[in-house]
PLY file of the C-alpha trace (Angstrom):
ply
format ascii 1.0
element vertex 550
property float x
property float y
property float z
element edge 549
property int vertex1
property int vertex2
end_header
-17.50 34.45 -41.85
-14.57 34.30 -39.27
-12.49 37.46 -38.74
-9.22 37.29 -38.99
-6.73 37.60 -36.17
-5.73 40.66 -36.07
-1.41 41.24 -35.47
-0.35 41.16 -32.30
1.19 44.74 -30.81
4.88 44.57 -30.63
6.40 43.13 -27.51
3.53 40.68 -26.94
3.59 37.15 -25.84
3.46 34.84 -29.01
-0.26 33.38 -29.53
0.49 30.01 -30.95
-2.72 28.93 -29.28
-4.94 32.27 -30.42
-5.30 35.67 -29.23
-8.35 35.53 -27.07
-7.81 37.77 -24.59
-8.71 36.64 -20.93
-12.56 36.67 -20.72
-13.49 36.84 -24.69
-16.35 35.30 -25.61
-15.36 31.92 -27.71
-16.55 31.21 -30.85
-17.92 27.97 -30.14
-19.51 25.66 -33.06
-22.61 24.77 -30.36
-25.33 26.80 -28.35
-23.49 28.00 -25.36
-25.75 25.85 -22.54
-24.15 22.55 -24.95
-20.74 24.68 -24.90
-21.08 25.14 -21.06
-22.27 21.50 -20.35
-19.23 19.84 -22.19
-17.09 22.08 -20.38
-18.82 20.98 -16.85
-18.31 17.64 -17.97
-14.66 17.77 -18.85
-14.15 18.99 -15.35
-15.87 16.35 -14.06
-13.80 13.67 -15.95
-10.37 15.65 -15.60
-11.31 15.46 -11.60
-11.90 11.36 -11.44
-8.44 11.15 -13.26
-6.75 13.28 -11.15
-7.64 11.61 -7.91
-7.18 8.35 -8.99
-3.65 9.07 -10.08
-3.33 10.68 -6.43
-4.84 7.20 -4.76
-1.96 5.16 -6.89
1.05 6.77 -5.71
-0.40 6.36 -2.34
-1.46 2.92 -2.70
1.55 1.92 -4.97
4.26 3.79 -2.23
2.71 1.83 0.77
3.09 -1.24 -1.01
6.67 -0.32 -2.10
7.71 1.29 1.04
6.01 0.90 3.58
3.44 2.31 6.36
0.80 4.00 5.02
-0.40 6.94 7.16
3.80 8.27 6.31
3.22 7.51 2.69
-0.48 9.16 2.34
0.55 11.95 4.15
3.57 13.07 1.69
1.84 12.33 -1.40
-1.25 14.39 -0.09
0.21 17.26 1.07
2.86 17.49 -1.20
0.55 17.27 -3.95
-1.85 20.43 -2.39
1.42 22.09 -2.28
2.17 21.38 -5.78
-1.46 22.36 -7.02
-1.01 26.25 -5.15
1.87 26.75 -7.08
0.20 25.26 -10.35
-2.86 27.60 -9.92
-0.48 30.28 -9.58
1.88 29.49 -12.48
-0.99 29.34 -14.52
-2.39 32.75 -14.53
0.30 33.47 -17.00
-2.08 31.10 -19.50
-5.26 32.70 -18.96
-4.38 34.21 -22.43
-4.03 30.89 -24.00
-6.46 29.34 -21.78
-7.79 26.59 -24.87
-4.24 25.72 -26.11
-3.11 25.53 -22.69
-5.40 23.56 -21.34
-4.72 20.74 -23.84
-1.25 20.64 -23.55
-1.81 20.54 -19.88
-3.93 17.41 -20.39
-1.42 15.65 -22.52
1.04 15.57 -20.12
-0.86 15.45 -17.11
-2.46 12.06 -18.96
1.23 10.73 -19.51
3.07 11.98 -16.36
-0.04 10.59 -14.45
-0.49 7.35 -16.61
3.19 6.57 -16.32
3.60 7.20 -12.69
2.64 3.62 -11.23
5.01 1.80 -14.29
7.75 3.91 -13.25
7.83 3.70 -9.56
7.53 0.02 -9.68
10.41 -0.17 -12.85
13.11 2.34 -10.25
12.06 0.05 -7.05
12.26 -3.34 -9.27
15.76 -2.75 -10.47
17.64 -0.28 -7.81
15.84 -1.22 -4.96
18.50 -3.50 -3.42
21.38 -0.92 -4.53
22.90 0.88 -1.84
23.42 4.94 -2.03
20.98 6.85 -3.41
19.82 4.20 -5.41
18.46 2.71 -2.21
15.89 6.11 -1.62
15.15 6.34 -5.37
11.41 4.98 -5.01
10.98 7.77 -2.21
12.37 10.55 -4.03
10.17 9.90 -6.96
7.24 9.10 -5.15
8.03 13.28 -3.90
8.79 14.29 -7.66
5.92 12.44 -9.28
3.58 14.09 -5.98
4.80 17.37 -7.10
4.59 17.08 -10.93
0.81 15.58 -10.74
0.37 18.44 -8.01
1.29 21.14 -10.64
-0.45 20.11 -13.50
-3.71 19.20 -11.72
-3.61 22.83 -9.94
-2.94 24.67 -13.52
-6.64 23.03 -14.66
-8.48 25.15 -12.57
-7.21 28.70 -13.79
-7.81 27.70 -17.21
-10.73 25.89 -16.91
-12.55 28.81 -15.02
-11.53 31.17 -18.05
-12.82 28.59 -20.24
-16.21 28.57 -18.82
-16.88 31.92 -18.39
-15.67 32.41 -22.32
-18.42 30.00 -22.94
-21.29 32.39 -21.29
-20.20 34.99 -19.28
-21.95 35.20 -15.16
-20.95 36.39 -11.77
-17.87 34.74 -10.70
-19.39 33.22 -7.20
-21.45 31.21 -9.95
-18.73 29.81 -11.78
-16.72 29.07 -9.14
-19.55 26.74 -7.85
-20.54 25.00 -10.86
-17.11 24.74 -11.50
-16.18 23.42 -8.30
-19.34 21.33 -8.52
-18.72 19.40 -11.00
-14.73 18.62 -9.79
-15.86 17.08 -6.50
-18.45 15.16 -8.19
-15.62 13.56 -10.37
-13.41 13.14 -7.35
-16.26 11.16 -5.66
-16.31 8.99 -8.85
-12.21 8.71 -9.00
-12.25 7.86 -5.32
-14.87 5.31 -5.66
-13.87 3.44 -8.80
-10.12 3.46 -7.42
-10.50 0.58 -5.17
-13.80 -0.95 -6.94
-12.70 -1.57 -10.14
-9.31 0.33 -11.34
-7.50 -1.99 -9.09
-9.49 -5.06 -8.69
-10.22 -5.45 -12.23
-7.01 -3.61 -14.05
-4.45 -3.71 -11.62
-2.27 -0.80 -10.64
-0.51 -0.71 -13.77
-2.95 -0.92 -16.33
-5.14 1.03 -13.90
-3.23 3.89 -14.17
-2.19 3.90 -17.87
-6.24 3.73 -18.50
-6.92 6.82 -16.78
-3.64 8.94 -18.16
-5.47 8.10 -21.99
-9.12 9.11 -20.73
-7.40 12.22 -19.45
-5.68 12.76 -22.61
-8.43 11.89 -24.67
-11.17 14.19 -23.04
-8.57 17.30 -22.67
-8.14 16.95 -26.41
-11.22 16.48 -27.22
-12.70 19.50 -25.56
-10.11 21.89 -27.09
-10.03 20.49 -30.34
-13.48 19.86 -30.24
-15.58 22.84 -28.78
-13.02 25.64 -28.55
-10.67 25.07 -32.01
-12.08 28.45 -33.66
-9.87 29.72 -30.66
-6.80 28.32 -31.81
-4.47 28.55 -34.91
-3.70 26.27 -37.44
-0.50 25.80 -36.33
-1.55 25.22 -32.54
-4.38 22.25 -33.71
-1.90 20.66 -35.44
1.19 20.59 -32.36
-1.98 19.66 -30.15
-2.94 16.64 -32.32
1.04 15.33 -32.39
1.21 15.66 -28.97
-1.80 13.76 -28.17
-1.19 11.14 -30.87
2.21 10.75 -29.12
0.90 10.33 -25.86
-1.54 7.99 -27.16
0.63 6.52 -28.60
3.14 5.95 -25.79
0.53 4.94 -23.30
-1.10 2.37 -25.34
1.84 0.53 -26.01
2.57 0.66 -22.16
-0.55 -1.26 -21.85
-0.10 -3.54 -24.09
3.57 -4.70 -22.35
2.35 -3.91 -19.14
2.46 -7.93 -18.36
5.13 -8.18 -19.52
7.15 -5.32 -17.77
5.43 -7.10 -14.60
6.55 -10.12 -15.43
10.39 -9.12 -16.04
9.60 -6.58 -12.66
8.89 -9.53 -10.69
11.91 -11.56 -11.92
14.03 -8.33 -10.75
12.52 -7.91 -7.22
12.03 -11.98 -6.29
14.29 -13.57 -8.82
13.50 -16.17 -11.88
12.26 -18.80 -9.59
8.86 -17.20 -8.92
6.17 -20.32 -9.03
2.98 -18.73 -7.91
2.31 -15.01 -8.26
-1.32 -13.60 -7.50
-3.19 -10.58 -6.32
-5.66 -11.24 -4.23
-8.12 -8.91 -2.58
-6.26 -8.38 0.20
-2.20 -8.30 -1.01
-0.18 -9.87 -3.41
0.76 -13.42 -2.36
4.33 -14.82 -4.21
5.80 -18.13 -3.68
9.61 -18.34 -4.71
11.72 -21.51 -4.84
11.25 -24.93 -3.89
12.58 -26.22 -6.92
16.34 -27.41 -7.39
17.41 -27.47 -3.89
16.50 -23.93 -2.81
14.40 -23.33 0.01
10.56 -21.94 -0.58
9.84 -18.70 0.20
6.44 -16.74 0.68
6.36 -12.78 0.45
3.21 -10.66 0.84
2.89 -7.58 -0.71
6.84 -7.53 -1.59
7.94 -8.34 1.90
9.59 -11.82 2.96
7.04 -13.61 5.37
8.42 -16.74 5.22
11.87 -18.36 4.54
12.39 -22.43 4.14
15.75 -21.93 5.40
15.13 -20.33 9.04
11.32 -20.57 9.24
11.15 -23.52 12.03
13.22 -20.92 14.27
10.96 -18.49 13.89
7.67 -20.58 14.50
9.11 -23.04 17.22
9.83 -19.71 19.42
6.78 -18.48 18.47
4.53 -21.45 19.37
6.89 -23.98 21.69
6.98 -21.60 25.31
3.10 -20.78 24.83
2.34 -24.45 24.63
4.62 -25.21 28.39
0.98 -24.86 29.97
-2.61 -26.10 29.51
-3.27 -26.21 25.80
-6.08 -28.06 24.84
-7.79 -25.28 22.75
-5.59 -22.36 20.98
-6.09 -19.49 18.87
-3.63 -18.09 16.10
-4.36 -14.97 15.04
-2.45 -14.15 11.47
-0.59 -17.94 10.74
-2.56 -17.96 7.59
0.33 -20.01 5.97
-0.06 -22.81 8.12
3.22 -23.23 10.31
2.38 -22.03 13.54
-0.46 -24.62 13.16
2.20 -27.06 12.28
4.04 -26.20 15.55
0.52 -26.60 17.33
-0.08 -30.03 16.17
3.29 -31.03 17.27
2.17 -31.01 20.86
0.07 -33.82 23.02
-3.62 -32.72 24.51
-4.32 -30.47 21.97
-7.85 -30.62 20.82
-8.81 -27.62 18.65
-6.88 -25.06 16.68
-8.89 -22.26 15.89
-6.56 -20.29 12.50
-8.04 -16.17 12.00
-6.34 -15.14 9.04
-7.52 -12.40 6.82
-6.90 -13.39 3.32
-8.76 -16.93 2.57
-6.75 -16.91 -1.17
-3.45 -17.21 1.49
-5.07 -19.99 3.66
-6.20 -21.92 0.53
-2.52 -21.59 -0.86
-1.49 -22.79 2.20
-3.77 -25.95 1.78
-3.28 -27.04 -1.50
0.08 -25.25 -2.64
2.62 -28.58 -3.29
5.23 -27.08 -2.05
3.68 -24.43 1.47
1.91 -27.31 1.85
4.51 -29.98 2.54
6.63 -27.37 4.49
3.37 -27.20 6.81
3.50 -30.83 7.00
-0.36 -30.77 5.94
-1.52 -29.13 9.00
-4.95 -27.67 7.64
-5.89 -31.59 6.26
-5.97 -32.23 10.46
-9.54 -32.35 11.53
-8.81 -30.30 14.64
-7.80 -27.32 12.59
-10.44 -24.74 11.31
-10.10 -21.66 9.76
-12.14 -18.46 9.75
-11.56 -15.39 7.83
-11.64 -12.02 8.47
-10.73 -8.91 10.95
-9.00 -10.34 13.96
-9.84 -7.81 16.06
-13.83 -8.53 14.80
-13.73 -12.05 15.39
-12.14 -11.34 18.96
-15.34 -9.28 20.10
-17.70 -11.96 19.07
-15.85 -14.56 20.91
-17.53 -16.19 24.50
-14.65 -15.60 27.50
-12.05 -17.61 28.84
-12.94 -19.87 25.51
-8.94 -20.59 24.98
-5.85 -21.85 26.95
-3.22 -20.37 24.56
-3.58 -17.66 22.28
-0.92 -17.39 19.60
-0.36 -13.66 17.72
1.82 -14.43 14.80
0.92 -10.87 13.03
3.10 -8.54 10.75
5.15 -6.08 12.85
3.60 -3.28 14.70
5.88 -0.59 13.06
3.61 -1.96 9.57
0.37 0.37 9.89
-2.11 -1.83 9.20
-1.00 -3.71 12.10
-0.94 -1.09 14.82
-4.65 -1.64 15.81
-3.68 -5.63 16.30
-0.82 -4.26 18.63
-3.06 -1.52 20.99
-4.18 -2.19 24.65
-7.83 -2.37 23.50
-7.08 -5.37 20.72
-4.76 -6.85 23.90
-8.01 -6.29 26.73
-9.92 -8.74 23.74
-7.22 -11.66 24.23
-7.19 -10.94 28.29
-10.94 -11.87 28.11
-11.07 -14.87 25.43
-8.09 -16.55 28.01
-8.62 -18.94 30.13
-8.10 -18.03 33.49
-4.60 -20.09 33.15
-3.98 -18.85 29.97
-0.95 -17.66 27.94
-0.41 -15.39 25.14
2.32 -15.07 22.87
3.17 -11.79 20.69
5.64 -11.60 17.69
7.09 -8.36 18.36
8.74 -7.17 16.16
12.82 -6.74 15.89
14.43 -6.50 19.08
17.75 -5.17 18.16
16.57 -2.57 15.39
13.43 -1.29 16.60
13.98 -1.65 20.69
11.60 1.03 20.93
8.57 -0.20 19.14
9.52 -3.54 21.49
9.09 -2.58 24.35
6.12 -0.54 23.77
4.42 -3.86 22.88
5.47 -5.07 26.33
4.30 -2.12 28.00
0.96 -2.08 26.36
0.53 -5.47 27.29
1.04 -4.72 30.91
-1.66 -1.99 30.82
-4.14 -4.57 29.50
-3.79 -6.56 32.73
-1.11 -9.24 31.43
2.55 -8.92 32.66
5.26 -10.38 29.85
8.36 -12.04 29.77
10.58 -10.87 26.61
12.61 -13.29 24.70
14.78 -12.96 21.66
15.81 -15.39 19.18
18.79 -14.30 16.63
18.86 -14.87 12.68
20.83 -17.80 11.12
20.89 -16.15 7.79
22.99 -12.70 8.64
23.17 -11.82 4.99
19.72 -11.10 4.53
16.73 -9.81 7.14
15.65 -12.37 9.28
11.47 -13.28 9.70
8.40 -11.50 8.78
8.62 -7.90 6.59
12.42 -8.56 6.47
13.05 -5.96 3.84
15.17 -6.27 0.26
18.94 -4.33 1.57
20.65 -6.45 3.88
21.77 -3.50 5.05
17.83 -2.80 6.64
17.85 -5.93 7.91
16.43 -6.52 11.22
18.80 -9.03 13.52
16.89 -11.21 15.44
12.81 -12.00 16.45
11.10 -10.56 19.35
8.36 -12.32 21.28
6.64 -11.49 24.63
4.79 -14.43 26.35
2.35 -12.96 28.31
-0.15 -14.03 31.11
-2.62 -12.91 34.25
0.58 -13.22 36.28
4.04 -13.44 34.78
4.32 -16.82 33.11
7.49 -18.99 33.87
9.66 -18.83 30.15
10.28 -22.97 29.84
9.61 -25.47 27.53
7.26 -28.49 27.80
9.02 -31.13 28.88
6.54 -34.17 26.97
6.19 -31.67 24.23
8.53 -33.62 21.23
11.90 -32.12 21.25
12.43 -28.77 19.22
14.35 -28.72 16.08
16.14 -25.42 17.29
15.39 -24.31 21.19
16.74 -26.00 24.39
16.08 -24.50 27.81
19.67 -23.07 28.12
18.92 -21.16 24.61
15.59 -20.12 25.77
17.49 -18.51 29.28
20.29 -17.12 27.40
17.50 -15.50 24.89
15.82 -13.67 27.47
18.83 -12.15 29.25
19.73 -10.81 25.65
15.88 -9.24 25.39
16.49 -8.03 28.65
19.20 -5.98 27.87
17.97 -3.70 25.57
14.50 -2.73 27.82
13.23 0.60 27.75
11.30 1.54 30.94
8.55 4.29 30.99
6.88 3.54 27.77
3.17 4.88 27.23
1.28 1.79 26.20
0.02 2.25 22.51
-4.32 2.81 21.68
-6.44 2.99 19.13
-6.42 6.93 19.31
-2.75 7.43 20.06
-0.73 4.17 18.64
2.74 4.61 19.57
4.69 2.26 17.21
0 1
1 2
2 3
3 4
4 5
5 6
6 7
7 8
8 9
9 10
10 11
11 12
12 13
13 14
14 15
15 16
16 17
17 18
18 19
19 20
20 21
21 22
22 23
23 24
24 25
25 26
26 27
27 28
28 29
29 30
30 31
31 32
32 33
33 34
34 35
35 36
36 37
37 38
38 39
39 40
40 41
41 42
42 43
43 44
44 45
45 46
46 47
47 48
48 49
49 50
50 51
51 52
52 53
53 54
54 55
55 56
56 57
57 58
58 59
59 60
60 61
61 62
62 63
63 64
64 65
65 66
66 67
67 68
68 69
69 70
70 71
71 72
72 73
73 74
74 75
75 76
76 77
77 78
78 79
79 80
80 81
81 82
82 83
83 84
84 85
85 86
86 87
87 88
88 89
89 90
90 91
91 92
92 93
93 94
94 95
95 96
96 97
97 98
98 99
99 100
100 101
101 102
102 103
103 104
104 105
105 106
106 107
107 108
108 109
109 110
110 111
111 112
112 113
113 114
114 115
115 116
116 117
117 118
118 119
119 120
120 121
121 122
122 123
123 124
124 125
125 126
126 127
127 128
128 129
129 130
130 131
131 132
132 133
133 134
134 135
135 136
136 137
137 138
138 139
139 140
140 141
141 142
142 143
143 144
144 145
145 146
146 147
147 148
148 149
149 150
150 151
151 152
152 153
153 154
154 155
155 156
156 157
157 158
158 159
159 160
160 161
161 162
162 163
163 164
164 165
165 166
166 167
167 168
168 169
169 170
170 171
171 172
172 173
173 174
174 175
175 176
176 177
177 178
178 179
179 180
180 181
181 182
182 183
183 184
184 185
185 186
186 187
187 188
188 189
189 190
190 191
191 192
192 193
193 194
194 195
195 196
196 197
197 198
198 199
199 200
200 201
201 202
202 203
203 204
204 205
205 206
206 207
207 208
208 209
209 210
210 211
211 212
212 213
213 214
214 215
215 216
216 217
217 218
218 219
219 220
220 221
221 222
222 223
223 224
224 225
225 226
226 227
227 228
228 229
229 230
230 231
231 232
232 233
233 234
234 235
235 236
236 237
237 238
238 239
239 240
240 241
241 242
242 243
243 244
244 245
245 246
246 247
247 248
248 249
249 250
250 251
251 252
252 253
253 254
254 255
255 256
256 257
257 258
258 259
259 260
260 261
261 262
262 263
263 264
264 265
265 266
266 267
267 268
268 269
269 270
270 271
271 272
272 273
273 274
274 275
275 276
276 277
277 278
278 279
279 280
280 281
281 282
282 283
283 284
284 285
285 286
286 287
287 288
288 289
289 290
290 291
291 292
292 293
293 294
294 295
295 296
296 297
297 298
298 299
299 300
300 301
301 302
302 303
303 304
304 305
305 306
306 307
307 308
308 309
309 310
310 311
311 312
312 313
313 314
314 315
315 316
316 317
317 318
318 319
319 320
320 321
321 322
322 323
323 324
324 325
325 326
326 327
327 328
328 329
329 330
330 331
331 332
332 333
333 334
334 335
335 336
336 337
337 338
338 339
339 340
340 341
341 342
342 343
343 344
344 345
345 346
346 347
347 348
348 349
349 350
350 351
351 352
352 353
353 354
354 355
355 356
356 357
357 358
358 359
359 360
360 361
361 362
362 363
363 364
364 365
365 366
366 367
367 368
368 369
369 370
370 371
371 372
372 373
373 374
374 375
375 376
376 377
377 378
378 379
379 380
380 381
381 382
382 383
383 384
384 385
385 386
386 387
387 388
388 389
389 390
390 391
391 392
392 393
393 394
394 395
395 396
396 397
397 398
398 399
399 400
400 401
401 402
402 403
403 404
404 405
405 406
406 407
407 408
408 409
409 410
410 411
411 412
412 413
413 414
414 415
415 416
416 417
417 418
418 419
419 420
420 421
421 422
422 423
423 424
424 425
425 426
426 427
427 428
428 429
429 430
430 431
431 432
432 433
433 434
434 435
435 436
436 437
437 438
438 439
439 440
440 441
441 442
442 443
443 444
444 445
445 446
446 447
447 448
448 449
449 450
450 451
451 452
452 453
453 454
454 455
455 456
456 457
457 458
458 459
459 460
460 461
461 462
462 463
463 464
464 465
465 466
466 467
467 468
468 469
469 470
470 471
471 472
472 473
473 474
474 475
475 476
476 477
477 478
478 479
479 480
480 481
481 482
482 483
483 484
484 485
485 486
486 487
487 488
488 489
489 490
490 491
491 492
492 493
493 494
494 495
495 496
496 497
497 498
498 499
499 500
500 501
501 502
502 503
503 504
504 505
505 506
506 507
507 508
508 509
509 510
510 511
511 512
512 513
513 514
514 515
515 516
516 517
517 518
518 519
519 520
520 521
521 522
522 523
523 524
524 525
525 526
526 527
527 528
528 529
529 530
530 531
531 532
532 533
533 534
534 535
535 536
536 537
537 538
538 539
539 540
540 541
541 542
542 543
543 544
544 545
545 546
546 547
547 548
548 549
């Protein structure tokens, strides 16, 4: 027979959750090895969850905001932060370690669970607002950080005075099966993360999964091997929250398309055609359709505009091509219009296309409408594509193999470019040339991100091959001009850097029995690199692998 609680002594805390004092024995309806297993086990779980909910709001902010290593390193350390001061708020609980412990799960499950639906819902609809509005996705990203932070550092207090209320040993002990068991489930969180949360699930669904394991299995431990600790009163508020959380998490599932969906129609606009995720980025093709022009963005960022794309890709490719060009190389170009350019010129025999996503490539190739705008180029027979790791493919590849190389790659202020953009990935290109050969970078902005510019330029230089900078400007002013424009005008870069590079400094002209461009003369091209020329930042350190600059 149970004893009854006995009153509690004037002036003490209220024990809504029971009055077992910090290291009583629970009354547990199991052996106390079962008692301490399920325990073990709930840490283990409790662990996955919480790094997986730490690996979406870094994955989900670098897809929203922007570079990475920034992104990774606020959520991560403001999230340790958070979890010191969670440990610490929590020895206040250590008397309700059961009942707090499950209403630290429920809302650890929803705050967690939620996370990913509401980032994406606050940059969806107030990401191209100005003010505040314009920052809100990167002050959540800090609040949800901290939050997830707290809750996930309170588990550890309470779960400690959980176990050793199970069966009582030394404290060094507990602390390592304890913190056993958590890395074990942090392994597992990490791993199935990328393997089959996202892949599988998605992002969304992803993380409203793991928010209703966590709630599930913090419930069910309480409620399940420690509810002789608890009062009637605390079972029941335990089982209304949970149900409620449930509740409120399954039916975010079950919209989640949906909310996608409408999410999508907010950020690109009702004309989306083609929409996919594929295991590289998310590829969306906009427009085409009643007179407006096609556009292509990659993981949220504008890569290609109908309107102004032909300026963009006949500086690119057109001042490369003003020398020997029978075989070239375009690294990135994956939706076919550098090709396009390419083809456009006489003598050329074989266009060699690294891209790393094949799903964009095969878009490119069959896509009615990226198709036509790449006037067919990957039906030529001289075109072939490879994919993979352009800075892979370049090791494997015999010297002096091409006249022209062609980098038409994301900027190098986007992290996962920076290793494309370092003096080792530029000593690759030196060595695939032709002794008469010419390379062409896409730089980058000149006008917003000067810097970053000329660092290119200088890193090129310390890889053996002297540039000449040239600038083209934007036609469309009202929103940013090329590849990774961003949503706010306001952020928009002006104008397109390139550097066209050589063993000596290459003449900056265009070929003469080339067809005539679309949108360059000579004059342009001279005026274009007086205006580069202008901005130039001497002294630079070039950028490497170990010490990238951009």
């Amino acid at each position: 027979m149970i004893e009854p609680h006995a009153p509690a002594p004037p002036g003490s805390p209220p024990s809504w959750g029971g009055s077992c004092g910090p290291g009583a024995p629970a009354r547990l309806p199991v052996r106390p090895a079962v008692g301490r297993f399920l325990v073990l086990a709930g840490v283990f779980v409790c662990a996955a969850c919480g790094l997986v909910y730490e690996l979406e709001l870094v994955a989900l902010a670098s897809y929203l905001i922007g570079d990475s290593v920034t992104q990774a390193s606020v959520v991560l350390s403001v999230m340790v932060f958070a979890m010191g001061i969670g440990s610490l708020a929590a020895k206040r609980l250590r008397r309700l370690a059961a009942a707090g412990f499950g209403a630290l799960e429920a809302v650890l499950g929803l705050v967690g669970g939620s996370s990913a639906m509401v980032l994406y819902a606050v940059f969806a609809w107030t990401g191209g607002w100005g003010g505040l509005w314009a920052d809100g996705p990167r002050i959540l990203l800090v609040a949800f950080s901290l939050a997830i932070g707290v809750l996930i550092g309170a588990e550890v207090p309470l779960l400690m005075e959980l176990i050793q209320r199970v069966r009582r040993q030394d404290p060094g002990g507990a602390v390592a099966d304890l913190f056993a068991a958590d890395y074990v489930g942090a392994l597992v969180g990490g791993l199935a993360f990328p393997f089959v949360l996202l892949p599988f699930l998605g992002q969304l669904t992803g993380a409203l999964l793991t928010g209703t394991v966590n709630a599930v299995v913090g419930a069910a431990l309480v409620l399940g091997l420690f509810r002789r600790d608890l009062t009637r009163r605390a079972r029941w508020l335990l089982l209304t929250a949970n149900a409620v959380v449930l509740a409120l998490l399954g039916t975010a599932t079950v919209l989640a398309d949906d909310f996608e969906r409408a999410a999508r129609h907010a950020v690109y606009g009702h004309d989306v055609r083609v929409a996919v995720q594929t295991d590289v980025q998310e590829v969306v093709l906009t427009g085409d359709r009643d007179g407006r022009p096609l556009d292509l963005f990659l993981d949220g960022r504008l890569r290609v505009s109908g309107s102004d794309e032909r300026q963009y890709h006949e500086a690119l490719v057109l001042p490369a091509l003003s020398g020997p060009h029978a075989r070239v190389l375009i690294l990135g170009g994956g939706d076919g219009l550098a090709a396009r350019e390419v083809l456009r010129h006489p003598g050329v025999r074989r266009v060699d296309v690294v891209e790393l996503d094949p799903a964009l490539a095969g878009l490119a190739r069959h896509d009615p409408g990226l198709s036509t705008l790449n006037e067919h180029a990957y039906g030529d027979a001289r075109v072939h594509v490879a994919t993979g790791d352009a800075f892979h493919r370049l090791r494997s590849t015999p010297s002096a193999t091409y006249d022209v190389v062609i980098s038409d790659l994301p900027d190098p202020g986007i992290t996962a470019s920076t290793k494309l953009y370092s003096q080792e990935f530029y000593g690759l290109l030196r060595r695939v040339l032709a002794p008469e050969g010419r390379l062409v970078v896409h730089a980058g902005p000149v006008a917003a991100r000067p810097r970053d510019f000329w660092t290119v330029a200088a890193t090129l230089r310390a890889a053996g091959l002297p540039p000449v900078a040239y600038r083209v400007g934007a036609r469309d002013a009202g929103s940013a001009p090329g590849p990774d424009r961003t949503a706010a005008a306001r952020r928009a870069p002006g104008d397109w850097g390139f550097l066209l590079a050589a063993r000596t400094p290459p003449a900056l002209r265009l070929d003469p029995a080339a067809p005539r461009p679309h949108t360059l003369t000579p004059g342009s091209l001279a005026q274009d690199a007086r205006a580069a020329s202008r901005t130039r930042i001497d002294g630079l350190p070039p950028s490497t692998l170990v010490h990238p600059r951009y």
